[in-house]
TORKOL-4160 file (C-alpha; in steps of 0.2 Angstrom, whole numbers, padded with zeros to 4 digits, m for minus):
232
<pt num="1" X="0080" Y="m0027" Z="m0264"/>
<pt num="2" X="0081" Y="m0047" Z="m0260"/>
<pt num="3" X="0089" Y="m0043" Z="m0244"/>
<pt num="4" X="0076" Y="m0030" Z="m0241"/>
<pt num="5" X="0063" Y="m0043" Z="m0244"/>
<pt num="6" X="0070" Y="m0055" Z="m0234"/>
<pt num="7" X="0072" Y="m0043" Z="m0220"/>
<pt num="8" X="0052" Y="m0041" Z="m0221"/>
<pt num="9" X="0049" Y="m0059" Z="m0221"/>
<pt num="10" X="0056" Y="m0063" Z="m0207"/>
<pt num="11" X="0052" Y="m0047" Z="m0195"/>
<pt num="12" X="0039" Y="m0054" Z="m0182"/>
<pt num="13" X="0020" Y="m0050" Z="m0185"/>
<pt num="14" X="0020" Y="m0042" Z="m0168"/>
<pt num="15" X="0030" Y="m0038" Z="m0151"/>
<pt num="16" X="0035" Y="m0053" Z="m0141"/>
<pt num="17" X="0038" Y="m0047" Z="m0126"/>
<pt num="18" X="0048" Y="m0064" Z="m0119"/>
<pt num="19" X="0058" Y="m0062" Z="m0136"/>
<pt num="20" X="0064" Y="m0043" Z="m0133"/>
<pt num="21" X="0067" Y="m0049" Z="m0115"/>
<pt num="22" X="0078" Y="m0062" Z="m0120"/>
<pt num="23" X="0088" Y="m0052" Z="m0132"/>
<pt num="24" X="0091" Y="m0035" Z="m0121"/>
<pt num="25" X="0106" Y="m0033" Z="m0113"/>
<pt num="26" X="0110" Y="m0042" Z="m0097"/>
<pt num="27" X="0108" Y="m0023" Z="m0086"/>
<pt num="28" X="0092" Y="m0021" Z="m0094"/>
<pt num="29" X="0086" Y="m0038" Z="m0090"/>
<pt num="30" X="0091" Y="m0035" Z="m0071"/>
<pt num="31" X="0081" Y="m0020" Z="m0072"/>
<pt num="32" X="0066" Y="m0031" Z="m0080"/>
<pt num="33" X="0067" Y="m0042" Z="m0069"/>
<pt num="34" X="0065" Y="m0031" Z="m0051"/>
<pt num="35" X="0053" Y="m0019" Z="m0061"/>
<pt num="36" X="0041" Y="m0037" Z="m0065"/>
<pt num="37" X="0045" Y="m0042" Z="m0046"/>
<pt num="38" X="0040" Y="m0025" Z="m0040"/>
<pt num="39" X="0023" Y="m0029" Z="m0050"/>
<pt num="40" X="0019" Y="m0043" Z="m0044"/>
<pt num="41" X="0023" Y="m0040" Z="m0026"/>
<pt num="42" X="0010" Y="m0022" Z="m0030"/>
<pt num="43" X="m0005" Y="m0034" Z="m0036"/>
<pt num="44" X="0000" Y="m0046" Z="m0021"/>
<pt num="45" X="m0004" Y="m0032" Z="m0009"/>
<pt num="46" X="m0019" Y="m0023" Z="m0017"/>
<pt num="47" X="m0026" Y="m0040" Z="m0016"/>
<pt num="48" X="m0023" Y="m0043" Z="0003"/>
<pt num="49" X="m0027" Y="m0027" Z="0010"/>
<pt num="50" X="m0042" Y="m0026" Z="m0001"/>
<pt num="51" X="m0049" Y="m0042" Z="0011"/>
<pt num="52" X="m0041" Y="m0035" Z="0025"/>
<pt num="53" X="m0049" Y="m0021" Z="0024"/>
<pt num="54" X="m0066" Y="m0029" Z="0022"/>
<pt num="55" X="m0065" Y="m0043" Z="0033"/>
<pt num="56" X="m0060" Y="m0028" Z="0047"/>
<pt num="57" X="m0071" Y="m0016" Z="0041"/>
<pt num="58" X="m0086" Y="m0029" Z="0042"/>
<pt num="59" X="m0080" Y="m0034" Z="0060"/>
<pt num="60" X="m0079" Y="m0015" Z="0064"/>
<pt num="61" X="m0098" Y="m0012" Z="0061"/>
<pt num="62" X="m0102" Y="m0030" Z="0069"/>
<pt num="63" X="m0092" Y="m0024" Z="0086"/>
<pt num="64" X="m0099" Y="m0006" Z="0086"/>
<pt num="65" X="m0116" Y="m0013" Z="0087"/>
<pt num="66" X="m0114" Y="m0024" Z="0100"/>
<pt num="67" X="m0103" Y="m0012" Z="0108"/>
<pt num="68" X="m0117" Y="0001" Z="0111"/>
<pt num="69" X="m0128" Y="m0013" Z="0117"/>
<pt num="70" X="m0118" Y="m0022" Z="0130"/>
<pt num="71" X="m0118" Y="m0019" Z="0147"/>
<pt num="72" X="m0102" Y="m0026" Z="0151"/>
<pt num="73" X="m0090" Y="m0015" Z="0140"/>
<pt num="74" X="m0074" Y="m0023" Z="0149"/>
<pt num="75" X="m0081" Y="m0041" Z="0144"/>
<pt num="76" X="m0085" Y="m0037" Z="0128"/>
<pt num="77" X="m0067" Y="m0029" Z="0122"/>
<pt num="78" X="m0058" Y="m0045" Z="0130"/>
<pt num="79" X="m0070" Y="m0059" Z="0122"/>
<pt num="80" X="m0063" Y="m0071" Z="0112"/>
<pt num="81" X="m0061" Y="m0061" Z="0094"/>
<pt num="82" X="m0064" Y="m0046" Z="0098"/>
<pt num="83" X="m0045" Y="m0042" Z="0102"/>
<pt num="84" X="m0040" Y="m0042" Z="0083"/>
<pt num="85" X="m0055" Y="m0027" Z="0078"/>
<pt num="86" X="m0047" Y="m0011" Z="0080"/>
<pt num="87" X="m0062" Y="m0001" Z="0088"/>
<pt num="88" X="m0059" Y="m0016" Z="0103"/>
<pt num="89" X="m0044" Y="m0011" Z="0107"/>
<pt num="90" X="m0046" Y="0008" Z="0106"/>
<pt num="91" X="m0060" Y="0006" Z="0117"/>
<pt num="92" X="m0049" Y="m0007" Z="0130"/>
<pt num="93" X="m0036" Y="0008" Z="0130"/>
<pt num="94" X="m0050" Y="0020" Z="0138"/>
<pt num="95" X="m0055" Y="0006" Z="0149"/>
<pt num="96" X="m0037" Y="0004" Z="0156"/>
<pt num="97" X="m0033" Y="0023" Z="0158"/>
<pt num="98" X="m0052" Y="0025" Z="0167"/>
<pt num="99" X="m0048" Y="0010" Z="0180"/>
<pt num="100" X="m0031" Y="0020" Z="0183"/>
<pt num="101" X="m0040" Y="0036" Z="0184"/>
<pt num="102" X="m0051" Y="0031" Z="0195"/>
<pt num="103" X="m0043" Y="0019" Z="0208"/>
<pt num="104" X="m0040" Y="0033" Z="0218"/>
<pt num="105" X="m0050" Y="0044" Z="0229"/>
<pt num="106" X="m0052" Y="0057" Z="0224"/>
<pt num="107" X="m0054" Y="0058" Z="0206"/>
<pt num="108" X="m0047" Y="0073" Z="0196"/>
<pt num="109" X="m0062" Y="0073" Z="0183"/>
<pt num="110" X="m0052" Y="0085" Z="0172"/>
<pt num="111" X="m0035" Y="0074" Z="0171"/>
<pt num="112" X="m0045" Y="0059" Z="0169"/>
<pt num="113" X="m0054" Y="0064" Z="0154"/>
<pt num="114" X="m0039" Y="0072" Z="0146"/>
<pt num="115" X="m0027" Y="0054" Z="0149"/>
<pt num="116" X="m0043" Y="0043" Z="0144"/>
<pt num="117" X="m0046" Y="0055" Z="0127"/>
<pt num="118" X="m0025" Y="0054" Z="0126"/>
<pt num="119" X="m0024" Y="0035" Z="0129"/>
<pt num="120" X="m0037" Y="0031" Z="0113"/>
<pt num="121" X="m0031" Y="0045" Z="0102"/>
<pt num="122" X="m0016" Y="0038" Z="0105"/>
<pt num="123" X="m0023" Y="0020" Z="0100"/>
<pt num="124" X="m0033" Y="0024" Z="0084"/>
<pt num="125" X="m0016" Y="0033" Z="0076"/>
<pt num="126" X="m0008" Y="0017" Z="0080"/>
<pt num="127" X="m0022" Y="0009" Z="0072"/>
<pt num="128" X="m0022" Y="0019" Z="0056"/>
<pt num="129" X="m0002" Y="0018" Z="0057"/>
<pt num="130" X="m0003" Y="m0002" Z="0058"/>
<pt num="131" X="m0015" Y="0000" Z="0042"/>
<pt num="132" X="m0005" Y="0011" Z="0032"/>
<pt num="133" X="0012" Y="0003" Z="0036"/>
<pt num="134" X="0012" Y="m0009" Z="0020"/>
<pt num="135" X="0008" Y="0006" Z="0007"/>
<pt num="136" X="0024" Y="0013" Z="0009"/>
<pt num="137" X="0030" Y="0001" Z="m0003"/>
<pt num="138" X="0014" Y="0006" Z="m0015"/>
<pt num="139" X="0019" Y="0024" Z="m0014"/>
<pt num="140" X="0040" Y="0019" Z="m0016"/>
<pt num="141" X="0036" Y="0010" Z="m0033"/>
<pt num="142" X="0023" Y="0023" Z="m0038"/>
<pt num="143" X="0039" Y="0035" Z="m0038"/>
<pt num="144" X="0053" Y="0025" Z="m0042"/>
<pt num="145" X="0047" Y="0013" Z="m0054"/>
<pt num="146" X="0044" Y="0025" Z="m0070"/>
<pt num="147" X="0065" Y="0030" Z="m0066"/>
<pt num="148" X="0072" Y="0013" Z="m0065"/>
<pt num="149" X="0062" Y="0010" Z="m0082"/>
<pt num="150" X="0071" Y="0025" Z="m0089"/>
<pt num="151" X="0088" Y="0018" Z="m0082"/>
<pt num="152" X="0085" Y="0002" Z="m0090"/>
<pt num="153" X="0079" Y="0014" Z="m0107"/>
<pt num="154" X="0092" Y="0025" Z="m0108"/>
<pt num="155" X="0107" Y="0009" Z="m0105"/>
<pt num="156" X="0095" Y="0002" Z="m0121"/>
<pt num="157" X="0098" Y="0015" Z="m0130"/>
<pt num="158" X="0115" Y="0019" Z="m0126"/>
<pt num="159" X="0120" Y="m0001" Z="m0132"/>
<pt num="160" X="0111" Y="0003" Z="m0148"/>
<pt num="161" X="0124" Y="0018" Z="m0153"/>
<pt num="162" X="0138" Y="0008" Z="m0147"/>
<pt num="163" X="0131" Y="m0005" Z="m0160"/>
<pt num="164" X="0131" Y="0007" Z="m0173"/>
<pt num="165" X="0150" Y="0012" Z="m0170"/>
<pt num="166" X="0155" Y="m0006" Z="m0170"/>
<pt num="167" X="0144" Y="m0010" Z="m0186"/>
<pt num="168" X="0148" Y="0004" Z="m0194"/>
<pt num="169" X="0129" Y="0007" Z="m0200"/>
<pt num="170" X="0116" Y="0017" Z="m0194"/>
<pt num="171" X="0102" Y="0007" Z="m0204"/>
<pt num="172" X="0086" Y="0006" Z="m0196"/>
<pt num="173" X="0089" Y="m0015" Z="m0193"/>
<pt num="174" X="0105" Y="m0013" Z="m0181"/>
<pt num="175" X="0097" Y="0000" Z="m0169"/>
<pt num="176" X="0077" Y="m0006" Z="m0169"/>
<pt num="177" X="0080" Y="m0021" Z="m0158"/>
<pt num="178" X="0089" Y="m0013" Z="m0146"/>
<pt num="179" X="0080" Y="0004" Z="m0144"/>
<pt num="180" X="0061" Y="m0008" Z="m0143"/>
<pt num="181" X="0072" Y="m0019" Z="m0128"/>
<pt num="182" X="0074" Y="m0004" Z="m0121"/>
<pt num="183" X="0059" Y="0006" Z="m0124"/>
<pt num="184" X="0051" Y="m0011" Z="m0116"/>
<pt num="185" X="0060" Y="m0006" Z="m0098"/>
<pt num="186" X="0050" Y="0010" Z="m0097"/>
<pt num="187" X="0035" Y="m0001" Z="m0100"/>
<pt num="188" X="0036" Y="m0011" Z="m0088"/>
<pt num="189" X="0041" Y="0002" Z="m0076"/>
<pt num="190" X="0026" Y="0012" Z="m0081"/>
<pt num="191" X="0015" Y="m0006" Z="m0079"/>
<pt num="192" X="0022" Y="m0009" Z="m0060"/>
<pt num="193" X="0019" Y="0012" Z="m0057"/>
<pt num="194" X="0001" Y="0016" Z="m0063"/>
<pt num="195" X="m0007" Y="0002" Z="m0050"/>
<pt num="196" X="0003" Y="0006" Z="m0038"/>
<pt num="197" X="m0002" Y="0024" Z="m0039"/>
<pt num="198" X="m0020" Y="0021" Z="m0041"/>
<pt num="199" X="m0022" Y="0006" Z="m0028"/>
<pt num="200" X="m0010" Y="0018" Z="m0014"/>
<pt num="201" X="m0022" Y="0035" Z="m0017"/>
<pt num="202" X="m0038" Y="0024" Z="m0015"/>
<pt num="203" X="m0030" Y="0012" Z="0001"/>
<pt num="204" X="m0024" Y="0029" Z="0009"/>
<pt num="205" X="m0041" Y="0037" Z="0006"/>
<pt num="206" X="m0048" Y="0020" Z="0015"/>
<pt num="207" X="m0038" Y="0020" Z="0030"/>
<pt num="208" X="m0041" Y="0039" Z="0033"/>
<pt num="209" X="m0059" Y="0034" Z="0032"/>
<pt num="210" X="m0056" Y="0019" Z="0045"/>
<pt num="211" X="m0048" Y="0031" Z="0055"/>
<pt num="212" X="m0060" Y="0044" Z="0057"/>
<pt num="213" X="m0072" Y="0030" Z="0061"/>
<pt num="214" X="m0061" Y="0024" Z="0074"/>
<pt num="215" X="m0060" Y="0045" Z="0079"/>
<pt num="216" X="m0080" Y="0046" Z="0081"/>
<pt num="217" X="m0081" Y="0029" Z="0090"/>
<pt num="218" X="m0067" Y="0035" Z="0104"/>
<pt num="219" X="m0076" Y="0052" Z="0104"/>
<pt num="220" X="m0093" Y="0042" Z="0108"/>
<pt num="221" X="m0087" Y="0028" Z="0122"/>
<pt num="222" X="m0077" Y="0047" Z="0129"/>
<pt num="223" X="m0092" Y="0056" Z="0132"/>
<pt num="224" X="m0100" Y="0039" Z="0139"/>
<pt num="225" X="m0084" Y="0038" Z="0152"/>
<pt num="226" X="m0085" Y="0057" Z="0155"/>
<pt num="227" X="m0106" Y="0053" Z="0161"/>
<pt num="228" X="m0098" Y="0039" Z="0171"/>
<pt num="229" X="m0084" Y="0051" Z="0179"/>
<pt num="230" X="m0099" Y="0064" Z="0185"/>
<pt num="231" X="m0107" Y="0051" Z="0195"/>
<pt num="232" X="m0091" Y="0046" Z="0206"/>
């Protein structure tokens, strides 16, 4: 009964999280470890592609409604700043496959259009491709993280049998520990997963948005370049 009450009296108030770190075995601190790395390198893109995505998506409407304005399209796409917007160079990609197109007398207006609709198709999935490159690693962690939590879950558990065999006692003070170390693992796996999987749907859902933008704005500046084409 004393023991008992000792036992009560000394049991911490509530999970320490640096405390069951500390104490788990030293696989289930490596996993710990790259599943908190994992985390933070998640938030660290979430944050940056959340202001990239508006600083470009600002800069997108800015361009588009000078664009439509200019007289000069080739001046305006090779300004200073205006080769880092997307719809800039989507829109120099057309203007390079045009001069080609039509340097030469006479002018196939059929091939033209098709290699100028080509050369910014082309350009916007590299643009949407360029966008979408550093979700890969949202959507990898998403899937794998939950499964290296249950590795580090299932070694836990696994050390807290062998620690009833060597202590000869399956009472409830021998196992706990290690069972919450390594119920801890799949928590933080779960904790580096669920951001990843929310912040990757909702940035994939942005850049297919970005890109259809990009779509409509290369179909517009096509049909302008197919007006030009019936004049020459």
């Amino acid at each position: 009964m004393t023991t008992s009450l000792s036992i009560l009296s000394t049991a911490p108030a509530r999970l320490d999280p640096l405390q069951l770190f500390m104490q788990a075995d030293i696989v289930v601190q490596a996993v710990m470890t790259g599943l908190i790395l994992a985390s933070i390198w998640v938030w660290m893109i979430v944050v940056s592609f959340s202001l990239r995505m508006g600083r470009l998506e600002s800069a997108e409407r800015q361009f588009e409604e000078d664009f439509w304005q200019a007289e000069d399209f080739d001046g305006l796409t090779t300004g200073r700043g205006r080769r880092a917007i997307p719809a800039s160079r989507v829109a120099q990609a057309g203007l390079e496959e045009w001069k080609r197109s039509t340097s030469k007398r006479p002018v196939d207006r059929d091939g033209a259009r098709q290699r100028i609709a080509g050369a910014m198709e082309s350009r916007t999935a590299q643009e949407a491709d360029d966008l979408a490159d550093r979700l890969n690693f949202l959507a990898t962690t998403g899937s794998v993280a939950p499964f290296v939590g249950l590795f580090g879950t299932v070694w836990g558990i696994m050390n807290s049998f062998f620690q009833i065999g060597t202590q000869e006692s399956s009472s409830l003070a021998v196992v706990a520990p290690g069972i919450s170390e390594a119920l801890f693992a799949t928590a933080i796996g779960l904790f580096a997963a669920i951001p990843a999987v929310i912040a990757y749907n909702r940035f994939s859902h942005r850049v297919n948005r970005f890109e259809a933008r990009l779509q409509r704005f290369a179909d517009r500046f096509h049909a302008a370049l197919s007006r030009e084409l019936e004049k020459l």
